[in-house]
C-alpha positions as CSV (number, residue, x, y, z in Angstrom):
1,X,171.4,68.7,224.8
2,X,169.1,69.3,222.0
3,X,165.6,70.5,222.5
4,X,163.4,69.2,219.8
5,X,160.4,71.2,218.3
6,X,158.3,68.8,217.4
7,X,157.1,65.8,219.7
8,X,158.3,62.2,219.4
9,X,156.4,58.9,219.3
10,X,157.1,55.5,220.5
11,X,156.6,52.5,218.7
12,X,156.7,50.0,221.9
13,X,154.5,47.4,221.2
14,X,151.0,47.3,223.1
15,X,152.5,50.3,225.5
16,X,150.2,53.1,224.3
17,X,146.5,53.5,222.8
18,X,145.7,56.3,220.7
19,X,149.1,57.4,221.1
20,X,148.6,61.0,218.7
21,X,145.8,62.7,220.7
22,X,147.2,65.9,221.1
23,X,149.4,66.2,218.3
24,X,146.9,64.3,215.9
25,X,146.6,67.4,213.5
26,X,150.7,67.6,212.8
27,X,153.5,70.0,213.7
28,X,152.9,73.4,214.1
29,X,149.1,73.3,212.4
30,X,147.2,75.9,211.5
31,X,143.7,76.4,212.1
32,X,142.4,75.0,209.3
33,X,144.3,71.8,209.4
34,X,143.3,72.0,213.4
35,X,139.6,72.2,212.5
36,X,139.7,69.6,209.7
37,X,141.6,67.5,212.3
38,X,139.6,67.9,215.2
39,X,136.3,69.6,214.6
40,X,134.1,72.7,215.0
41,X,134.5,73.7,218.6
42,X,132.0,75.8,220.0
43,X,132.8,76.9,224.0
44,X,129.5,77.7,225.1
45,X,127.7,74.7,223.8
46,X,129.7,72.4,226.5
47,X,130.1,75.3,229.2
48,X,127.2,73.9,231.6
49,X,128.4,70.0,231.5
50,X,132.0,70.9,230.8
51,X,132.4,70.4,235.5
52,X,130.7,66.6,235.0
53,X,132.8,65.9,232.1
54,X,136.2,66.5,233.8
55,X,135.1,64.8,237.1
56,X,134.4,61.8,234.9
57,X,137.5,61.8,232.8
58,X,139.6,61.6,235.7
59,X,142.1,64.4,234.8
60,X,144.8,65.3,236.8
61,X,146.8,68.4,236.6
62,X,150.2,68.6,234.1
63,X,151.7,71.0,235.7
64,X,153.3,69.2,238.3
65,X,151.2,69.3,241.1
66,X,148.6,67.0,239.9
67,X,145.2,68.2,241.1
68,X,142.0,66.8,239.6
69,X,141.3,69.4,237.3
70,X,137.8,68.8,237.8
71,X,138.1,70.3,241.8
72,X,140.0,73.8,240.5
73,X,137.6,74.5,238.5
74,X,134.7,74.1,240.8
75,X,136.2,75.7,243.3
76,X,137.4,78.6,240.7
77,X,133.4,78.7,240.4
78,X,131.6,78.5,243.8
79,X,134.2,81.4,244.4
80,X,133.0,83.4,241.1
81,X,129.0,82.5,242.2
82,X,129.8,83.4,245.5
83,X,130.7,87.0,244.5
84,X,128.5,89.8,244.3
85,X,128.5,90.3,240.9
86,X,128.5,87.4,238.2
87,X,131.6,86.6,235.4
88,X,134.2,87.4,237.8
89,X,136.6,84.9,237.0
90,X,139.9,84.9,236.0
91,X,141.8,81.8,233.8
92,X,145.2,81.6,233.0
93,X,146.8,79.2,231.2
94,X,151.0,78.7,232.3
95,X,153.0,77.9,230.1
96,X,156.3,78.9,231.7
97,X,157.9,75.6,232.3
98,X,161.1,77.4,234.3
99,X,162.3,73.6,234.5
100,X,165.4,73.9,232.3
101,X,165.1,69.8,231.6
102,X,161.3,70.4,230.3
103,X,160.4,70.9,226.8
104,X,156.6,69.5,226.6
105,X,155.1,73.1,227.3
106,X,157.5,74.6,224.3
107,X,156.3,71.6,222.1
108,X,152.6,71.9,222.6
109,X,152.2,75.5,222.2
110,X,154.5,75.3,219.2
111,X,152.5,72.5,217.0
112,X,148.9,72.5,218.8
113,X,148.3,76.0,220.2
114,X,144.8,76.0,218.8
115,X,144.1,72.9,221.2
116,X,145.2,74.9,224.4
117,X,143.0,77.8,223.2
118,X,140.3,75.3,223.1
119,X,140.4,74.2,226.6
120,X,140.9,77.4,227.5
121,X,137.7,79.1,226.0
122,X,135.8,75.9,227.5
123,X,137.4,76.6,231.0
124,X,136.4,80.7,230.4
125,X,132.8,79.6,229.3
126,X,131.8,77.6,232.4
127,X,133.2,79.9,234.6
128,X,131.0,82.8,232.6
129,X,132.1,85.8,231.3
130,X,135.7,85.6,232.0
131,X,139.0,87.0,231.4
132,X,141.2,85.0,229.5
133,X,145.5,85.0,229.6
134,X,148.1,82.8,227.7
135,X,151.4,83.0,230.1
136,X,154.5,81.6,228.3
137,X,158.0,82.7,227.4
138,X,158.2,84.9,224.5
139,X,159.8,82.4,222.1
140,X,156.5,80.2,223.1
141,X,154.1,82.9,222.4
142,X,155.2,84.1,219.3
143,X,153.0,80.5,217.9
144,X,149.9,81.1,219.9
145,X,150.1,85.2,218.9
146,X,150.1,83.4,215.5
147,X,147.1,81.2,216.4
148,X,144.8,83.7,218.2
149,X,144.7,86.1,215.0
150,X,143.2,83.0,213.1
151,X,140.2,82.7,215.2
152,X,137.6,85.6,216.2
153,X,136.9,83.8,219.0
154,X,140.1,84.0,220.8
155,X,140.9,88.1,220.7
156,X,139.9,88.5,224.2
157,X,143.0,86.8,224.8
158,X,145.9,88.4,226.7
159,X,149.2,87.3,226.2
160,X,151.6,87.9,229.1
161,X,155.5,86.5,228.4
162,X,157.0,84.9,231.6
163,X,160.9,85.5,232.9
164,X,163.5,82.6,232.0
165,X,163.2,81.8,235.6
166,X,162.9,78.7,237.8
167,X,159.9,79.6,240.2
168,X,158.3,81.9,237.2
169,X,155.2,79.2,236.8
170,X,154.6,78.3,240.2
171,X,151.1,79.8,239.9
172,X,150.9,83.0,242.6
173,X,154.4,83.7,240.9
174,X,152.1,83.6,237.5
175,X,149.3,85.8,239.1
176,X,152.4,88.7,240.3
177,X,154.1,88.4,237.4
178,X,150.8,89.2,235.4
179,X,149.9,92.0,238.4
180,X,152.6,93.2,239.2
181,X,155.5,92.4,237.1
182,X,157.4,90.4,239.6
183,X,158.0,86.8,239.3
184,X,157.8,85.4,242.7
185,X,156.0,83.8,244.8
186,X,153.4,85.4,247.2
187,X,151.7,84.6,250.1
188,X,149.5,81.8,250.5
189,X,147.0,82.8,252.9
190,X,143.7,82.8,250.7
191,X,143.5,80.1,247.6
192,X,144.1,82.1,243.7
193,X,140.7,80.3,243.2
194,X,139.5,82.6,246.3
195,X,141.2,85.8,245.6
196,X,143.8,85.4,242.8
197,X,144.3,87.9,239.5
198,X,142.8,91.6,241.0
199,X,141.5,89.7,243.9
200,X,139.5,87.9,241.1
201,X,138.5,83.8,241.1
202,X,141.3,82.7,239.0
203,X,142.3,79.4,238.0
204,X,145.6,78.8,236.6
205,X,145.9,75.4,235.0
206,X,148.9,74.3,233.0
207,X,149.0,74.9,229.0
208,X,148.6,70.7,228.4
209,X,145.9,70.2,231.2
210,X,144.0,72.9,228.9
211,X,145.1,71.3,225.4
212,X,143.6,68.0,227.7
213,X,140.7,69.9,228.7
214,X,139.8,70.9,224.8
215,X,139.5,67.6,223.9
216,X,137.3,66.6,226.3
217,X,135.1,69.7,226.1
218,X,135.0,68.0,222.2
219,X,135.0,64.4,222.6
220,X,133.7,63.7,226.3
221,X,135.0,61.5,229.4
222,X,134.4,58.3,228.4
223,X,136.7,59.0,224.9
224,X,139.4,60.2,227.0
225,X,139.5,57.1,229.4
226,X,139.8,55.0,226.5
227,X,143.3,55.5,226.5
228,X,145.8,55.1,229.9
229,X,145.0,53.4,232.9
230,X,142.1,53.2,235.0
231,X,143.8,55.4,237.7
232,X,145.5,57.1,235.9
233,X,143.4,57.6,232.4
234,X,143.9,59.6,228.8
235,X,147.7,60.4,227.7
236,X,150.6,62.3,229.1
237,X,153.6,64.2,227.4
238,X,156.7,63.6,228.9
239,X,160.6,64.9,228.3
240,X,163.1,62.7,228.6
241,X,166.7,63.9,228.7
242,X,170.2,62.6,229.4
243,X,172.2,60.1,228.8
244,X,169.7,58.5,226.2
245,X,169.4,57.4,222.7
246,X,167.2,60.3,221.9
247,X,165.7,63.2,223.7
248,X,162.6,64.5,223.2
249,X,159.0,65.0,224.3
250,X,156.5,62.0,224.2
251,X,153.0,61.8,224.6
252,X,152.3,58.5,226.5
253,X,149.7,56.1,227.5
254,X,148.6,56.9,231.5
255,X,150.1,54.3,233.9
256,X,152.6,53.3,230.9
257,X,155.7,51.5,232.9
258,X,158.7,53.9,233.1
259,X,161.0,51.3,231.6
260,X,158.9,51.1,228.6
261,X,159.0,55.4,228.1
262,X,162.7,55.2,228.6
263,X,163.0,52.3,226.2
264,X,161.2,54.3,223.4
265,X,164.1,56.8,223.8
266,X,166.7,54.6,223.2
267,X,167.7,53.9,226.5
268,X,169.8,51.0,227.5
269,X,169.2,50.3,230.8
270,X,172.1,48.3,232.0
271,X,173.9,51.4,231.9
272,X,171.6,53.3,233.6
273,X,172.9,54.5,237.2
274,X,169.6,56.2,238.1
275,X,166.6,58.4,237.3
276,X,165.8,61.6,238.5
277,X,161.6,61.8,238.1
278,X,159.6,64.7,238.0
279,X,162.7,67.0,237.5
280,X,164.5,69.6,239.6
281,X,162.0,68.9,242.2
282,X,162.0,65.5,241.6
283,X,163.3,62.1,243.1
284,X,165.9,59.4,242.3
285,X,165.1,56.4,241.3
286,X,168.0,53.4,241.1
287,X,167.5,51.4,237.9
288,X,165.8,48.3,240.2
289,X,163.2,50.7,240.0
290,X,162.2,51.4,236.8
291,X,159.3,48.6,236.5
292,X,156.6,51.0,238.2
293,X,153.8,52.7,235.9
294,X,154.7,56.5,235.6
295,X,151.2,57.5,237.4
296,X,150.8,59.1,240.8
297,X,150.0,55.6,242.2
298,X,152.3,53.7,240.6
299,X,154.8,55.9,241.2
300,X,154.3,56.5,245.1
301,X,155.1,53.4,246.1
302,X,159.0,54.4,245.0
303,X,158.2,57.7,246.7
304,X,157.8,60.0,244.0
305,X,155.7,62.1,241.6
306,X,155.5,62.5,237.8
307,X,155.6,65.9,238.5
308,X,155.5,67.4,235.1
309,X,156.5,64.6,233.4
310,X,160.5,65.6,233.2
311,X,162.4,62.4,233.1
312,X,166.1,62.7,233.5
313,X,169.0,59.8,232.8
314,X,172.6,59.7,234.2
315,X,174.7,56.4,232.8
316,X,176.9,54.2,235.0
317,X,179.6,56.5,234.7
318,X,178.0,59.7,235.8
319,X,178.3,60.6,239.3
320,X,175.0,61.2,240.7
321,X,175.9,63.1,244.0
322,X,178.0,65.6,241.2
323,X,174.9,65.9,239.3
324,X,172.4,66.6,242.5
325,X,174.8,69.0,243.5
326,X,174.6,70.6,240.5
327,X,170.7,71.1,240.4
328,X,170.8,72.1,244.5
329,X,173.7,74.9,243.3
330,X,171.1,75.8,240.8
331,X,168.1,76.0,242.7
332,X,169.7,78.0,245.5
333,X,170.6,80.5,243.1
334,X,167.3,80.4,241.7
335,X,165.4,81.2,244.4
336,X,162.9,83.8,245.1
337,X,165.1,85.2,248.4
338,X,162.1,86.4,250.2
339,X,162.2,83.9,253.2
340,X,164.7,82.6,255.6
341,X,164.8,78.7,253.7
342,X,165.8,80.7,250.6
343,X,168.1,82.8,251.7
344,X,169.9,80.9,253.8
345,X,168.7,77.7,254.0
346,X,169.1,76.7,250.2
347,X,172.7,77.9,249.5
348,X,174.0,76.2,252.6
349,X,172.6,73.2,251.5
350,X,174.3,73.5,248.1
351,X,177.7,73.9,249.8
352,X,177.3,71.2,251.8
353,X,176.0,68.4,249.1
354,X,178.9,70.2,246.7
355,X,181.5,69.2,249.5
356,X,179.7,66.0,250.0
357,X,180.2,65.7,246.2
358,X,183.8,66.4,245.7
359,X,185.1,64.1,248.9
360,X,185.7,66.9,251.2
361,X,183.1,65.9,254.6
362,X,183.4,63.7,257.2
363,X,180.7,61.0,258.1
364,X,178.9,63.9,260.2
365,X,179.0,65.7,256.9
366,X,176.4,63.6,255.9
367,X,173.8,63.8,258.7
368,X,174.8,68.0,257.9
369,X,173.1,67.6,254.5
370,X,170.2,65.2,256.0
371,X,169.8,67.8,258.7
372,X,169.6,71.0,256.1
373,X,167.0,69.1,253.9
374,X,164.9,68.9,256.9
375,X,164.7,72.0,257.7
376,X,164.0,73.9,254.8
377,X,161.0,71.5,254.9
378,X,157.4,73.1,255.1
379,X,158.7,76.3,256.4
380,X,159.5,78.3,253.1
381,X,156.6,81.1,251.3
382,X,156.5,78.7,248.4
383,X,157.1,74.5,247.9
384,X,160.7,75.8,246.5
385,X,163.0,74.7,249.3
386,X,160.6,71.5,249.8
387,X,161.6,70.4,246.6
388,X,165.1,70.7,246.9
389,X,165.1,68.9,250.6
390,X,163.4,66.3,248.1
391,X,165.5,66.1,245.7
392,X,168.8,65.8,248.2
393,X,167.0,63.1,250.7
394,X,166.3,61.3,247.6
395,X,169.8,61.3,246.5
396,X,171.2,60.0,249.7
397,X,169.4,57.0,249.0
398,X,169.8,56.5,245.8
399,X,173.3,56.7,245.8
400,X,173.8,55.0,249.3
401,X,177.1,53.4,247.4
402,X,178.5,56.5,246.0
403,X,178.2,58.5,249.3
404,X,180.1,56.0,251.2
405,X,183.0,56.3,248.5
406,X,183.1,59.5,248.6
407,X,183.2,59.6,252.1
408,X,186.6,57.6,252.0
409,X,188.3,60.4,249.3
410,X,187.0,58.2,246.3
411,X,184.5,58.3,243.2
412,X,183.7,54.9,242.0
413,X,181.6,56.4,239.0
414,X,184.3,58.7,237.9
415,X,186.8,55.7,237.6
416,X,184.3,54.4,235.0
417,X,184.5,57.3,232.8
């Protein structure tokens, strides 16, 4: 697997507009080049419509959970007004990107860091006088230390590295790890917008929502539409992995068709088995699938979620149940371990789908793994076991075929190797 540091570009015909938004001023620019590129910026001067601007431009979270960015930060700032005293907020921009099969955060922060500082001095300014981190692995922040020591206006700026861990940017885990130097999850009994960061407002938006946010804090709403979808506007960056022509991170179109983002990397897909979507936490998707748009809605009707845009192949002669049980072995071992569906519920389900995998279950072996997805379900301290019963359910369909093969002692996808 190689893990490119600078961002690809299709060149599918009519299948994006604009297609070099966020990487328009090159690889790894400096702030001159950045300025020259994209403009003076000056934070408060759009602080007061900045709320407006996202609710019209229609963006959606990157980060994987997709929430119009627009509603966090309101809510972020009927919290902060609420409070006694005024500038109370807290914004953190995540950048850990724990998902081994995602690069896009590492890209971005590595050839456009001056465009996530943008969005995130526009996100500090509306919410008044805030404090301000950068949350990425150290490799990442070596670039943005880089950045922030070219601009005056950015040396409020904390910079906090995240563990190499899987749960490390779900965004309470962000808020401990920056408290309290522990990586996991907490409770979710009051929102991080409520009480977050030092019982603090905080808003914790993805490193590409807030390179997104920069440029329309520059360029405004209607700009940013011009480019994707109606439901699904403005552009994208995606990672695609696997068995594929090339890997790398893209930016696409909104609502571009996932055929056409998997043909730009040089995938061939009549040897495509299936697609997992959205990564680790993601969903299969056979290859009869792959005419939807890679959008929320378009998407959904397959069941499934661009997640944060990780977008992984396996050929004809992989064996996906081999490969899902790879990913549930992971996850169980990445877990945080500080709730019954972690600690027992995820490594039980990773022996079952590895025996499922390697022949060794019975018929009822099956409804065992159906059964163990289901009840990790909605009953762990974080989403992390509800994305592994995700992943596993989604598998069992997908590979409906292989599961009955292996069921009688056989792989037909390792006969094709």
């Amino acid at each position: 697997m190689t893990i490119t540091d600078s961002p690809t570009t299709s060149r599918q015909k009519d299948a994006q507009v604009s297609l070099n938004r966020i990487f328009a001023a090159g690889a790894a620019a400096d702030y001159a080049t950045h300025l020259r590129v994209h403009g003076a910026f000056d934070p408060r001067a759009v602080a007061s419509g900045l709320l407006h601007e996202l609710e019209r431009s229609g963006l959606t979270g990157r980060g994987g959970a997709g929430f119009a960015a627009w509603r966090k930060l309101g809510a972020t700032e009927d919290a902060a007004n609420a409070r006694a005293f005024s500038g109370s907020a807290t914004v953190i921009a995540n950048g850990a990107e724990g998902e081994p099969r995602s690069w896009k955060d590492a890209v971005l922060l590595k050839n456009a860091p001056h465009l996530v500082i943008d969005g995130l001095l526009a996100a500090g300014a509306a919410l008044g006088r805030s404090r301000l981190y950068v949350y990425a692995s150290e490799g990442s922040l070596d670039s943005v230390r880089a950045a922030v020591a070219e601009r005056r206006d950015a040396r409020a700026i904390t910079l906090m590295a995240a563990p190499d861990t899987f749960i490390s940017g779900e965004a309470s885990a962000v808020v401990n790890s920056i408290e309290n130097d522990d990586a996991r999850p907490r409770d979710h009994v009051r929102r991080l917008s409520e009480s977050g960061l030092r019982k603090r407002p905080t808003l914790v938006h993805n490193v590409e929502t807030l390179a997104h946010i920069g440029l329309i804090a520059r360029h405004g709403a209607d700009w940013f539409r011009e480019a994707g979808a109606v439901r699904d506007p403005g552009t994208r960056l995606v990672t695609v992995s696997g068995d594929v022509g090339r890997e790398g991170v893209f930016e696409i179109a909104g609502g571009m068709r996932l055929s056409d983002i998997l043909a730009a990397a040089g995938v061939d897909r009549d040897r495509v088995s299936a697609v997992l979507v959205g990564g680790y936490h993601g969903t299969w998707l056979r290859s009869t699938q792959l005419d939807v748009p890679f959008s929320a809605s378009g998407l959904a009707s397959a069941g499934a979620q661009p997640g944060a845009g990780v977008l992984i192949v396996i050929g004809r002669q992989r064996c996906g149940l081999a490969s899902t049980a790879e990913i549930v072995e992971y996850l169980a071992a990445e877990s945080a371990r500080q709730c019954g569906p972690c600690m027992f519920g995820l490594p039980a389900l990773a022996e079952r789908m590895s025996a499922l995998a390697a022949g060794q279950v019975q018929r009822h072996g099956v409804a065992d793994v159906a059964r163990l997805a289901d009840s990790v379900t909605g009953r762990g301290a974080c989403h992390h076991p509800d994305g592994t019963a995700r992943l596993v359910q989604s598998a069992l369909v997908a590979f409906d075929d292989d599961v009955k093969a292996h069921l009688s002692g056989r792989c037909t996808r390792a006969a094709r190797a």
